[in-house]
N, C-alpha and C positions, 0 to 999 in steps of 0.2 A: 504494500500500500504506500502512495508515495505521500509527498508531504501536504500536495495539492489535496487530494484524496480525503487524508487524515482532516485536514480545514473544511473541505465541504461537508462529511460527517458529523464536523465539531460544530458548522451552523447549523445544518438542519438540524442536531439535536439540541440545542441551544433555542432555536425556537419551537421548538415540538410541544403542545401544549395538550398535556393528560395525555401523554404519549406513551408506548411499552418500543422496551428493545426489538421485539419482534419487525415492528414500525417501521424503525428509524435505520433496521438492518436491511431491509427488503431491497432497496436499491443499492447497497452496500457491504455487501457479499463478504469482503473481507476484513469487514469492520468484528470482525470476530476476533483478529490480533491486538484490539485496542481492547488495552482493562481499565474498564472503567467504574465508579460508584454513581450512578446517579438519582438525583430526587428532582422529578419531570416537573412536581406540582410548587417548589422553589425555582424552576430553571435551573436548578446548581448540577455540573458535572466536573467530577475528578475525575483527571485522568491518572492511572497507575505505572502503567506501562503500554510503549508503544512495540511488541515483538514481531521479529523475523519469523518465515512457517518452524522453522526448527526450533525457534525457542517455544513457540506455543507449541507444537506439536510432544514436546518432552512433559508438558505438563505440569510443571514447579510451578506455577503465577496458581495453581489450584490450592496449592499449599498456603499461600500468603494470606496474612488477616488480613 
């Protein structure tokens, strides 16, 4: 996912309003590498980490509080 990518996902989730991840994934397929907390009904999104397929793919970001 490049970094254009990552910004256009970060608006439209930024304006999503009573939105779910499902949503705000559907045109953004690999927005599945972005970890993120969000609370839709503040607008607030943290992001955690931005990974490559192999670091998601190994699985450790499951482990993280």
């Amino acid at each position: 996912m490049t970094v254009d990518a990552v910004m256009a996902w970060f608006r439209k989730a930024r304006r999503a309003n009573g939105a779910s991840f499902e949503e705000i994934r559907e045109p953004f397929p690999a927005a599945d590498r972005v970890i993120v907390t969000a609370d839709f009904r503040h607008r607030v999104i943290y992001v955690k980490a931005l990974l490559t397929h192999k670091e998601y793919d190994r699985g450790e970001w499951k482990k993280w509080p």
